[in-house]
Each structure stands twice: as C-alpha cells, then as structure tokens.
N, C-alpha and C positions, 0 to 999 in steps of 0.2 A: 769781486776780487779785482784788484789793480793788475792791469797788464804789467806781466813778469812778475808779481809777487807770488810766495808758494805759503800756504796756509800750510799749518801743522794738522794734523789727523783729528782729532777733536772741534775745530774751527769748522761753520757750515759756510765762509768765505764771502756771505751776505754783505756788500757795503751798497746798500740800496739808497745812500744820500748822494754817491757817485754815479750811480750805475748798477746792477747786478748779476752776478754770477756765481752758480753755486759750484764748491770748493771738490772738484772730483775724487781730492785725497783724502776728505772726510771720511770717516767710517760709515756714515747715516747715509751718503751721497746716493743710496740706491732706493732709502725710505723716502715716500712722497710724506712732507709735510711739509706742500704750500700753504698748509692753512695755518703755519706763524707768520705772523706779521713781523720783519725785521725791524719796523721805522714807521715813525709817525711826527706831525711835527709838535708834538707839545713838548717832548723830550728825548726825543731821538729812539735809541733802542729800549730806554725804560719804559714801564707799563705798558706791560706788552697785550697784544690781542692777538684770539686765537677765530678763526672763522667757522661758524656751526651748521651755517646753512650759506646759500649765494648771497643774503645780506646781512645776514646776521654775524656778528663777535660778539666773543663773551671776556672777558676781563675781570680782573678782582674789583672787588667794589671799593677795596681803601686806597687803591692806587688805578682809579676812571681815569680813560682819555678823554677831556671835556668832548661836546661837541662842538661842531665847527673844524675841526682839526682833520685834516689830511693824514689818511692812512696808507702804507705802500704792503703789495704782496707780488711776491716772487714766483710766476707759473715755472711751471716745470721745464717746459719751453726759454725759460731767462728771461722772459719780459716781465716789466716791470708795473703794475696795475695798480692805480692811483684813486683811491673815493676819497669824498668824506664823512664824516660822520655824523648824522645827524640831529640824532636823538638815541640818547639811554635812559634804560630803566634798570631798578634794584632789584632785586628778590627781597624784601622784608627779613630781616632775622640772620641773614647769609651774607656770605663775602664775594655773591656773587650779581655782576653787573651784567646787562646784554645791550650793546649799542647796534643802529641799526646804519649801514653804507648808503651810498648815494644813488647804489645803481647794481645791479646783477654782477656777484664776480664772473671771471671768463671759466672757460673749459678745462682753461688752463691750473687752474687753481680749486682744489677737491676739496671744500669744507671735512672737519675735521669728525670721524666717526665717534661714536659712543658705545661700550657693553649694553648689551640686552639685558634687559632684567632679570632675566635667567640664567646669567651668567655663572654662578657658583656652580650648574651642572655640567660645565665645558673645564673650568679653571679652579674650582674649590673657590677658596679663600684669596687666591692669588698670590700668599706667602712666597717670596724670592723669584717672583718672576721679573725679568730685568723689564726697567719702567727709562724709558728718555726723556729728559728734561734740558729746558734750553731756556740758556740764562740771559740776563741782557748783556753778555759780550757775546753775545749770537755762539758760544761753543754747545757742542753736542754732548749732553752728558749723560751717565749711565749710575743709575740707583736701581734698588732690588726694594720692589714691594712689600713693604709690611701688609698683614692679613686687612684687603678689603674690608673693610666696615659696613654696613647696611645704608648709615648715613653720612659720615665726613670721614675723609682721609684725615682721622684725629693723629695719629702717629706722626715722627720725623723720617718715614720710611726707613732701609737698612743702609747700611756701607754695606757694598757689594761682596760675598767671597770666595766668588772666581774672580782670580789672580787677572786675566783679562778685561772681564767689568771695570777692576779695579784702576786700571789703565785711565778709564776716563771719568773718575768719581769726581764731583768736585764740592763744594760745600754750598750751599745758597747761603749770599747774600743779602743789604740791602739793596733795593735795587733792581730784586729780580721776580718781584711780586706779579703775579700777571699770566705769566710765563704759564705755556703747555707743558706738562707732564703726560707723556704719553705709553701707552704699551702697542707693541708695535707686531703685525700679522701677517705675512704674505705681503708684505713691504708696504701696510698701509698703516697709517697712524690711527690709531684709538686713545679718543682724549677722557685720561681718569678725572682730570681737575685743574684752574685755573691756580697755579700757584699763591701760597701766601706762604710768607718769608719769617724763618722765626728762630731765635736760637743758636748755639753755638753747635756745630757740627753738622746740621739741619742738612738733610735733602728736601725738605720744605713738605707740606699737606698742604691743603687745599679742600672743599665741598665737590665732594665724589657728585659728578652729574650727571649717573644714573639714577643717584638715588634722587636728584633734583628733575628729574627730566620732564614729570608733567607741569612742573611751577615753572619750569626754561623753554617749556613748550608753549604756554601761556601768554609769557611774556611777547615772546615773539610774534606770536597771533595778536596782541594786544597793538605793538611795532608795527609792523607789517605781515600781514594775515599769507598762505600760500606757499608759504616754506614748512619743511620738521626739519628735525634731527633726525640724522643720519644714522639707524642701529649695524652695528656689525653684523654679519650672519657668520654665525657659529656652527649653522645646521650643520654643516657638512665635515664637521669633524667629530668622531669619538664622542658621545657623554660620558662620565665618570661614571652614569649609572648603568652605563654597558659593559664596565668593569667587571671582571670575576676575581 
C-alpha cells in the first residue's frame, strides 16, 4: 500500500512491485494467506502462484510462470521474499503445474493447507460454504462452493446468498487463471484449487487438489524430494457422523 493511500475493503492492498503492505481494512486482513503470490516478473499479478510446501507453488498449467522468473511473497510480518523459479513440472491430463523456488521460504510465509481425504466426514459435500478467491487485481473475493466433487472442481461454483457474501462477489475474469481459491478455518487458508478462468458469470473451477494430492505429492518428490503437503486437521471438530 502507498503511504497515505486507503484501500477499499475488498482490496488485500499488495503492491509488492513498490513495496509491501497488507491493506488492515480488508475484510481477509486477519486470514493468513501468505502463500499468494502477489508478483512475479513475467507478468506482474497475472498467473498467479500459490505456495504448497517451503519450495513448492502450484499454478495452472495454461497460464505457467516460465522459469527463470522472480517470484515475490508477502510474510505476515510485511516483508517482502524474493526467489526464483527454477524448474516446473505438469501433472499429465490436468491443469495443474508445480514449479519449484530457489531457496526455503521464511517462517514468515505458511504454505498453503489442503482437505484431508476424509473431508466429506467434517463438511459433507461442501455445498455453500463460502470459498475466497483472489483475483489478479490482488481483491479478496467471496463465492459459495458448489458440492465438492471427488475429482475437479467441474462447476462455476455459486453467487453467494448471504446478502454479505454478496458484498464481495465478483466475476473471474481473463487474467485471473492461476489464482488460489481458498476455504478458510480458524483464520488459516485451505487451498481447494489452482483457478482456471472460464465463462460468463464464472467464480471459476479449477482441479480439487485433494483429489490430486498423491500425483502433486509426486511431482514434488520428483522436484525436490523432503517437503509434502500440508493436510488440514479436522480431528478436532465434530464428525457429521457423531450427528444424531
């Protein structure tokens, strides 16, 4: 954020090609999601990267940050954390990329969690539960999950309908392919999928990376061996099967 500028409530206030600072009047300002990448230099905030492990990002595969390209991430702390990227791999069949950093991110900066595979016993299907997505003009936005899928977020998720959601719905664009779609727990991000952009009215879908997570696990071992993915723990809330 520019000294003296005031961001509107939807804005994470990221201008990480100046400087960075995240935007206290945002609504998200309290959710840690260091693990978007504001900036990178092959196109600024387009084709975004999301951080999965301390060197890993994942990114859509039609819109890869080559390598060689300089990536920036935002600790929670306001510093600004500079790699680059080395080397990506594809997943076959999928729209999903994982490029590998230069160097361990800091402390400062928490790769980005996943569902447990056993997620439908905490959350069902996931139908309407608000999802945050953040597009490449760095705003914080708010869609409502269409029912999880086993394998790809095949849906354009919902337009939200609490009145409030609705506040900060916005449409994906082009442009905004890449991008984290998150749901969000005890103020930490859980990433459902690497957006891919499609449609008129679209909250966009993306390849659910639970249901990719031993092919995303792979790859990464393939990359650089020594890291996983991050699963949420669920333990400690309610099953639906404890229901009566």
């Amino acid at each position: 954020m520019l000294p003296g500028e005031v961001y509107p409530e939807d804005q994470l206030g990221w201008t990480a090609q100046f400087g960075a600072e995240r935007n206290v009047n945002c609504w998200a300002y309290g959710i840690d999601i260091s693990s978007a990448s504001p900036w990178h230099s092959s196109e600024w905030g387009l084709k975004a990267g999301t951080a999965i492990s301390r060197r890993h990002i994942i990114f859509a595969h039609h819109y890869q940050i080559p390598p060689g390209n300089t990536i920036k991430f935002i600790g929670v702390d306001n510093t600004t954390n500079i790699f680059t990227i080395v080397a990506n791999k594809s997943l076959a069949g999928t729209d999903i990329t994982i490029g590998l950093l230069s160097g361990d991110l800091p402390e400062s900066v928490a790769p980005a969690n996943i569902l447990p595979p056993d997620y439908c016993r905490f959350i069902g299907d996931a139908r309407r539960l608000p999802m945050l997505f953040i597009d490449n003009e760095e705003n914080a936005n708010i869609s409502d999950s269409n029912s999880l899928p086993y394998r790809e977020m095949d849906s354009d998720g919902l337009v939200p309908v609490d009145v409030y959601r609705q506040l900060y719905f916005e449409e994906v664009i082009s442009g905004d392919s890449g991008g984290p779609k998150y749901f969000v727990c005890n103020n930490a991000a859980i990433l459902a999928c690497a957006l891919y952009t499609y449609g008129t009215g679209s909250s966009g879908r993306g390849p659910f990376v639970t249901y990719y997570r031993k092919r995303i696990q792979a790859v990464m071992d393939e990359l650089c061996p020594g890291y996983t993915l991050r699963e949420f723990d669920l333990s400690t809330f309610r099953s639906l099967d404890d229901e009566g």
